[in-house]
N, C-alpha and C positions, 0 to 999 in steps of 0.2 A: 503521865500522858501516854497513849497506844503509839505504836511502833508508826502508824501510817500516819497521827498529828505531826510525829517525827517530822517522816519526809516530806509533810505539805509546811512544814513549820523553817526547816533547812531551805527547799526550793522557795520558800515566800523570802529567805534573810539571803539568797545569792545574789553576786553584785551586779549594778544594773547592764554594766556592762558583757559580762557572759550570759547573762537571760538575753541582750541581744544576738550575741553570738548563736545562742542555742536555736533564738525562731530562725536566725538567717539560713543556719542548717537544715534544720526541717522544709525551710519553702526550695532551698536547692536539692533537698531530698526528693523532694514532691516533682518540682521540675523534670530531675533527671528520669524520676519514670513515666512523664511526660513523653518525655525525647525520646524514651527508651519505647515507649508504645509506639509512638510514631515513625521511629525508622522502622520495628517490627511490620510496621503496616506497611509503611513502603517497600519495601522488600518482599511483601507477600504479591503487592499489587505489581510490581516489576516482573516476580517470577507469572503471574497470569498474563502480564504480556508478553512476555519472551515465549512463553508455550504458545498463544492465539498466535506471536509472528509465525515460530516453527510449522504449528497448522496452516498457514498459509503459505508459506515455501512447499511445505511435503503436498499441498492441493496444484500448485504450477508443477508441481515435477511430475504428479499422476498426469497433468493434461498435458505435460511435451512428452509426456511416454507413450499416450495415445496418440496423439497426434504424429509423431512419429512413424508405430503403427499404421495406424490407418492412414497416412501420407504419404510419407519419403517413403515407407516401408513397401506397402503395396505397389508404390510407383517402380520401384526396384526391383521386384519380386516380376513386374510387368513384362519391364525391361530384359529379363534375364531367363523371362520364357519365351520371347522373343526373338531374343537372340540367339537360343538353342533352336529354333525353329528354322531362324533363317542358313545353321548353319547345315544344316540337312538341304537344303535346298540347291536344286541346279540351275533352274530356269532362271535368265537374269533379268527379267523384269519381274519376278517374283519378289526376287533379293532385292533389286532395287528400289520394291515399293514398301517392301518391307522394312528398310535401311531407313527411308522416310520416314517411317512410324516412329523407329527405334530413335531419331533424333527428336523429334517432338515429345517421345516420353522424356528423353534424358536433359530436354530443358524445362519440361512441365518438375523434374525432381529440383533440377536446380533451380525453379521459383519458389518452390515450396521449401528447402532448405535455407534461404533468403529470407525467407518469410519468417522462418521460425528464430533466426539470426538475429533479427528484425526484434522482435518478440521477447527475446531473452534479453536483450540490450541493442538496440542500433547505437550504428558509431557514431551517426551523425550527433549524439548526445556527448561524446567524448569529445569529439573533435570542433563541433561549432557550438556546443553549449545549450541549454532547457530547448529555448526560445525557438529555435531552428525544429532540435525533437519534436516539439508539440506541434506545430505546420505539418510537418511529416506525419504525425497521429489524426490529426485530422484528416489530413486528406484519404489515410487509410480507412478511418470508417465512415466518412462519410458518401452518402450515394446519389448520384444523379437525381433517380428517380425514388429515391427515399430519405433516410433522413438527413438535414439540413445542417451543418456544426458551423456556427460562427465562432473568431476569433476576437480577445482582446487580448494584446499582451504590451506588457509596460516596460521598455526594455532599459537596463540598467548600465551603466558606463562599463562597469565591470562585470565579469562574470561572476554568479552565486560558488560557494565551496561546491564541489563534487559532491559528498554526502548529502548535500541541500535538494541538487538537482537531480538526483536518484531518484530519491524520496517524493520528490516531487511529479515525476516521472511516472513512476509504477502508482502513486495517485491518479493522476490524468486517466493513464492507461487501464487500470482497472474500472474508474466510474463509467467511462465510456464505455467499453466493454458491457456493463450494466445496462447501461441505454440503451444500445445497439440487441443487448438479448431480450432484454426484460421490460423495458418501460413501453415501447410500442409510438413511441415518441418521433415527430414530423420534426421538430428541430430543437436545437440544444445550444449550448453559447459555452466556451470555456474561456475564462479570465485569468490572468496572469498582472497584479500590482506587488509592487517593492518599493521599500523605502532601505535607507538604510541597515537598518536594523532587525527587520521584519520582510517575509514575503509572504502573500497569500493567492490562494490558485481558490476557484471555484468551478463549481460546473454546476450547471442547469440545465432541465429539459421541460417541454410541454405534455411529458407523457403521461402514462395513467395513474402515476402514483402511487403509492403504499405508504403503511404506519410503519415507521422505524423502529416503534416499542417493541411491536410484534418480530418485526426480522431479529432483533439483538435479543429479544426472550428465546427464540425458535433453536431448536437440534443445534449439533456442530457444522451441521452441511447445510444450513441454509444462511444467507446473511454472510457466508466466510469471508466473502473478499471486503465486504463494509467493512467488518469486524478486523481486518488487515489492515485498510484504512487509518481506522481509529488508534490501533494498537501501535504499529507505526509511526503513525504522528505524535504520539504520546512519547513515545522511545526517545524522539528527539525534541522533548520537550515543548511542542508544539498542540496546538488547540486543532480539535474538530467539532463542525457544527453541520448536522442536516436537519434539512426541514423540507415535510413533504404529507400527502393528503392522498386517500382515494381519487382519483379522478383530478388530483390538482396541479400534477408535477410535481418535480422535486429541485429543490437546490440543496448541493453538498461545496461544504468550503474548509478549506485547512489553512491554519497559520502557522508558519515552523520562526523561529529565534533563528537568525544567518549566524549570528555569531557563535552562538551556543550551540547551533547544530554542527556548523563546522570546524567547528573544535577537534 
């Protein structure tokens, strides 16, 4: 008999007990590289959103650099040839109208460092919690004589974890933001429901619309703050869904896990 009737002749007479032993092995073989692909995957998909978050931190930090610049900076830069101005000066109604000026700049600086305060984090999100911030958000973009932002907000016995209401926070703050530059939109509605276990925020507008395919296919510099959005709400395990059309409006909505996120 050939060497290899052998071995089919041996594996046919093994007992039936270790031929089961041997498939159990293989299917947890098989398994483990399974698992072993899949956390590989997840780990890739984790580092692409840790880099998209980064990209969105380092895109806020160019725009309080310019803003900066071009704001407080200039406002100061104002101020302080102004002042060297007035101190050459004898005549005291000169100085005196000048002194006037010189208080109107150095409150126009400290609205705009307020503003930017504001921007970075307002306290009122620390101190009175989402629900209060996001009234405060609206009423900062929304305009008399232009666009329109209604409110729904579901408020809950207790306050969300801090990480919850961040999160949720710089969502609001950026889709708005969106509206306000880009959609061209008469009015918008932001929504705020919680249950236990779950919170979701939305925002909609009637404005002109775009394909989302196209902004998340597009460069690094276009779509970034969606893309922040997304990645974001993913971080803490949470869902995002937009849906929008040339000319149709848009609704964006996120759902984040309270317990899971505040962890």
């Amino acid at each position: 008999m050939s060497e290899t009737g052998d071995r089919e002749t041996h594996r046919d007479r093994l007992p039936e007990g270790l031929s089961d032993v041997l498939r159990r092995v293989r299917r947890l073989s098989r398994e483990n590289e399974r698992l072993f692909g899949e956390l590989a995957a997840g780990e890739r998909r984790l580092h692409r959103m840790a880099r998209a978050v980064w990209q969105v931190q380092e895109e806020e930090r160019r725009r309080l650099a310019r803003e900066l610049h071009d704001g407080v900076g200039q406002t100061l830069t104002a101020l302080k040839n102004l002042l060297g101005w007035l101190r050459e000066k004898e005549d005291a109604r000169e100085v005196e109208a000048g002194l006037g000026e010189a208080l109107e700049i150095a409150a126009r600086a400290l609205q705009e460092t307020r503003e930017m305060s504001r921007l970075l984090r307002p306290a009122v999100l620390d101190d009175l919690g989402l629900e209060a911030a996001l009234r405060g958000l609206v009423r900062a973009v929304a305009r008399p004589d232009g666009l329109q932002v209604g409110l729904d907000l579901e408020p809950g016995e207790n306050r969300l974890p801090a990480a919850v209401e961040t999160v949720l926070y710089r969502v609001a703050q950026e889709a708005l933001s969106n509206v306000v530059r880009h959609s061209g939109a008469k009015r918008a509605r932001l929504s705020l429901s919680r249950t236990d276990r779950r919170v979701r925020l939305s925002i909609e507008d009637d404005g002109r619309g775009f394909d989302p395919r196209q902004v998340f296919a597009a460069g690094a510099d276009s779509g970034i703050g969606l893309r922040g959005i997304r990645d974001r709400t993913a971080l803490f395990g949470g869902s995002f869904d937009i849906v929008s059309r040339d000319g149709g409006g848009m609704r964006l909505s996120v759902e984040l896990p309270v317990e899971e996120a505040g962890a």
